[in-house]
N, C-alpha and C positions, 0 to 999 in steps of 0.2 A: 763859371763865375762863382767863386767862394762867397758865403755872405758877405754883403756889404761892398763888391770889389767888380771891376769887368771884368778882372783874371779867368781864365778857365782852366780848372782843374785838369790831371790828366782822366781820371773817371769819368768827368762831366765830356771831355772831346769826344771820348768813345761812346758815350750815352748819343750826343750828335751824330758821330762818326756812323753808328750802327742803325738810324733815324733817314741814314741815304736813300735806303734801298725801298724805303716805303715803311708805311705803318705796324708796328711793333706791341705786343705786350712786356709787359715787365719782366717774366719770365725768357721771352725770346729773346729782349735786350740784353739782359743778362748775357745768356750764351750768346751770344753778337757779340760781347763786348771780351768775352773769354776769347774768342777766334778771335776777332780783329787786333787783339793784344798778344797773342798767342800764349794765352795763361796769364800774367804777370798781371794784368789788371782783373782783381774778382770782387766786385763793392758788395760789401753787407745787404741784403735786405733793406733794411734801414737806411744804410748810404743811398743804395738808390732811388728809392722811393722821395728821400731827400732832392736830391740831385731832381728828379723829374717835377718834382712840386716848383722849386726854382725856376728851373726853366721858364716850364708853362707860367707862371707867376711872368716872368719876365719876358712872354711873347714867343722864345725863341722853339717850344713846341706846343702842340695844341693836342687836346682829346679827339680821334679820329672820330672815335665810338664806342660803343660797349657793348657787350654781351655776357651772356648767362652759361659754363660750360662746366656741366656734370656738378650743379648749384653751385659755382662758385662765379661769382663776378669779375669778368676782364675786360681790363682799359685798355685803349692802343690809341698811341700816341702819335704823330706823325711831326714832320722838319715843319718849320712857319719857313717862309722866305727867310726872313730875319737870323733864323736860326741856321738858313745854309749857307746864309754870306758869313758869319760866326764860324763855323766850320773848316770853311772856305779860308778864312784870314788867316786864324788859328793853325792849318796845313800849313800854308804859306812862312808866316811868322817862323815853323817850326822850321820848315824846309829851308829857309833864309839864314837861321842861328845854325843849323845842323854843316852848309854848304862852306861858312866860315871856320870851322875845324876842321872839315873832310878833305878840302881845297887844300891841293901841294902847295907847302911853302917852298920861297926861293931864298936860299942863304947869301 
């Protein structure tokens, strides 16, 4: 969801998308979201950290926990329900527009 909008980005899906499997840091999501795109989506630092402040603001993930590794501070963030019907719809939606071009036409 872009500021202001219920759109989801495609950065923000794969943030979700990579949220499936269980709880994540920023850095793991990262590489999650390289795999599950296979390259094509690589958000800034900054996008991301973006992208996750959103969410969790808007319910759709929560802070699992935190911890301290090698002094440095990691968050890991996990799916809200909320956030896996979002997901969930989002596939669908895509899967829905994608089936209407892919689908033989008949002349």
């Amino acid at each position: 969801m872009p500021r202001g909008t219920s759109e989801v980005s495609e950065p923000m899906y794969f943030v979700l998308a990579a949220l499936r499997g269980g709880p994540l840091h920023g850095h793991a999501i990262s590489k999650s979201i390289q795999e599950l795109s296979g390259g094509r989506v690589r958000p800034s630092v900054g996008t991301l950290y973006g992208i996750l402040e959103r969410l969790n603001e808007r319910g759709m993930i929560a802070v699992d926990r935190e911890e301290t590794v090698n002094g440095r501070n990691r968050r890991y963030f996990r799916l809200t329900d909320d956030g896996q019907e979002l997901v969930e719809a989002e596939a669908r939606r895509m899967y829905e527009a994608a089936s209407l071009v892919l689908r033989p036409t008949t002349a």
